[in-house]
C-alpha positions as MATLAB code, in Angstrom:
seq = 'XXXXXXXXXXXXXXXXXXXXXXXXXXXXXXXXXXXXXXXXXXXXXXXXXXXXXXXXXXXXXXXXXXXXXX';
ca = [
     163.070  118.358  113.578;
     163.239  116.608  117.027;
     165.653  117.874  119.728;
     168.569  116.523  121.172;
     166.780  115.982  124.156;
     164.223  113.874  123.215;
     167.038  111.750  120.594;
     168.998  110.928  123.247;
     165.708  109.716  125.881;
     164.313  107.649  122.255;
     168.158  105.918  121.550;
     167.902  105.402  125.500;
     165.001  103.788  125.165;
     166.049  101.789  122.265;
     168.943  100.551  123.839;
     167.552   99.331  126.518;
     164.564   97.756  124.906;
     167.167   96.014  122.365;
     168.913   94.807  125.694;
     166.280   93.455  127.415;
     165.030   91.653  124.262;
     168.193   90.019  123.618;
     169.091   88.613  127.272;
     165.260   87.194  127.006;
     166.099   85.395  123.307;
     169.455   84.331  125.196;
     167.465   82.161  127.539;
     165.403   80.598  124.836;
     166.131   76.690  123.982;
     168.517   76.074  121.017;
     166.136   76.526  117.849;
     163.181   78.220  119.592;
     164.345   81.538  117.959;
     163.049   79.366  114.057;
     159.817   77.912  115.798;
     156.924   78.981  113.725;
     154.296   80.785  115.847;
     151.009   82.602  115.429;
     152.375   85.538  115.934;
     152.626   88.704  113.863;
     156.018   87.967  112.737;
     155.607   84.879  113.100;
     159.140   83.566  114.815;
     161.249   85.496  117.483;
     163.693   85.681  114.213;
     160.467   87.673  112.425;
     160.861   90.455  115.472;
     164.243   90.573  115.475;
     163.878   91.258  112.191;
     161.693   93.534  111.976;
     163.401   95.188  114.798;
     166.770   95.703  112.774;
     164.636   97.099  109.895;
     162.749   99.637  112.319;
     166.177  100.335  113.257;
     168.116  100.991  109.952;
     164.773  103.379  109.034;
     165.095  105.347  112.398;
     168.429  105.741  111.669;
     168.363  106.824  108.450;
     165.489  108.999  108.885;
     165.535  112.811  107.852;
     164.883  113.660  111.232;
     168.163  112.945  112.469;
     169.780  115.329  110.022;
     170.879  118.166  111.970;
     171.931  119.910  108.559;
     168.487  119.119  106.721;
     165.946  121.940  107.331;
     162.519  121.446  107.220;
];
């Protein structure tokens, strides 16, 4: 199970990577977030996508389950 210490420095982290991604996308032009690129994900909707569905598995992982031994 991972501390408290090291939950709270990852959720810091994630915050303020989630942040700093989202001010960039602000700046984009209008549609650029849809433009099809060569990328992995292959739009900046892909990431953010992917993002949020990184994000609901951290969340729901095991490993945040104080209760749950292991």
């Amino acid at each position: 199970m991972m501390d408290v210490q090291t939950a709270q420095l990852l959720a810091d982290y994630n915050a303020w990577a989630d942040q700093t991604l989202f001010t960039a996308v602000a700046k984009l032009p209008e549609g650029d977030i849809y433009r099809q690129t060569t990328t992995l994900f292959r739009s900046m909707v892909g990431t953010l996508n992917h993002n949020y569905q990184v994000d609901l598995i951290w969340w729901s992982g095991p490993y945040l389950n104080r209760t749950q031994s292991h």
